[in-house]
N, C-alpha and C positions, 0 to 999 in steps of 0.2 A: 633039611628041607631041600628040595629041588626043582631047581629053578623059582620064579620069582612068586613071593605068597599074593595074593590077593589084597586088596587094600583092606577088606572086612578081617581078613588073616592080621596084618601088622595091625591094624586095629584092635586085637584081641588081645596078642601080643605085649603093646603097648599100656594095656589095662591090666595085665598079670603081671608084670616087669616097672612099675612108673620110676621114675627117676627118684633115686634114694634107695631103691631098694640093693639089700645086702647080697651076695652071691659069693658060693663055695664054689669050684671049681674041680668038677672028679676028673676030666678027659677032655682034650681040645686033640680033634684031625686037622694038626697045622704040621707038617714035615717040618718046615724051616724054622720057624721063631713058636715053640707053642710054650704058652705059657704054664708051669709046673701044677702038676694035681696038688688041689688042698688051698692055691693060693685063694683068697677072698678080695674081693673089689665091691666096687659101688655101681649100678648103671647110674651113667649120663643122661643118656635118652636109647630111645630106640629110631632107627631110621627106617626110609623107605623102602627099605629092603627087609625088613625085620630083621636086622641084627641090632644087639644089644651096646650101646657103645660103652664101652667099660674104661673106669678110672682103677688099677688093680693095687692094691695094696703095696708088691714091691716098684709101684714105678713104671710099670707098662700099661701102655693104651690097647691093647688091642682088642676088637669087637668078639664075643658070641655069638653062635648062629645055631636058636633052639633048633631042636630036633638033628643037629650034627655033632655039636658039644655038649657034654655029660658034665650040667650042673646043676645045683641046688639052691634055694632059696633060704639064708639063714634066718631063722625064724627071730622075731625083735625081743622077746623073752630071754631068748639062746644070749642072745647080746648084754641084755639089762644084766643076767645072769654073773656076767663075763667083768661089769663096772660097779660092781656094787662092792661096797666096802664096810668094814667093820665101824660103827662108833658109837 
């Protein structure tokens, strides 16, 4: 995304992304600190910039920013799929 989205834009954003939702991570353009493809986090929230504030699985905070980082949405099935056990 470039430059700053629109508030109707993080608003959209904000309603595809709510807080809780799961995310895979294929690609982040972070030179310095990026966080590894495959890792999975949770959003926090989204802020007024529209990035996505992320709690990541191994222990990093660091934000998304649809449309520059290559992620996915794990779908809640994919999940149940993953806890369910035998008995």
């Amino acid at each position: 995304m470039r430059g700053f989205p629109t508030r109707e834009q993080v608003e959209r954003i904000k309603a595809r992304y709510p807080a809780g939702t799961r995310i895979r991570l294929h690609s982040m353009d972070d030179p310095y600190a990026p966080i590894p493809a495959g890792t999975e986090g949770v959003v926090q929230a989204v802020d007024d910039a529209g990035q996505l504030i992320m709690k990541w699985d191994n222990g990093r905070s660091l934000s998304l920013i649809p449309g520059e980082d290559s992620f996915s949405i794990i779908q809640q099935e994919e999940e149940q799929g993953m806890h369910m056990t035998m008995g």
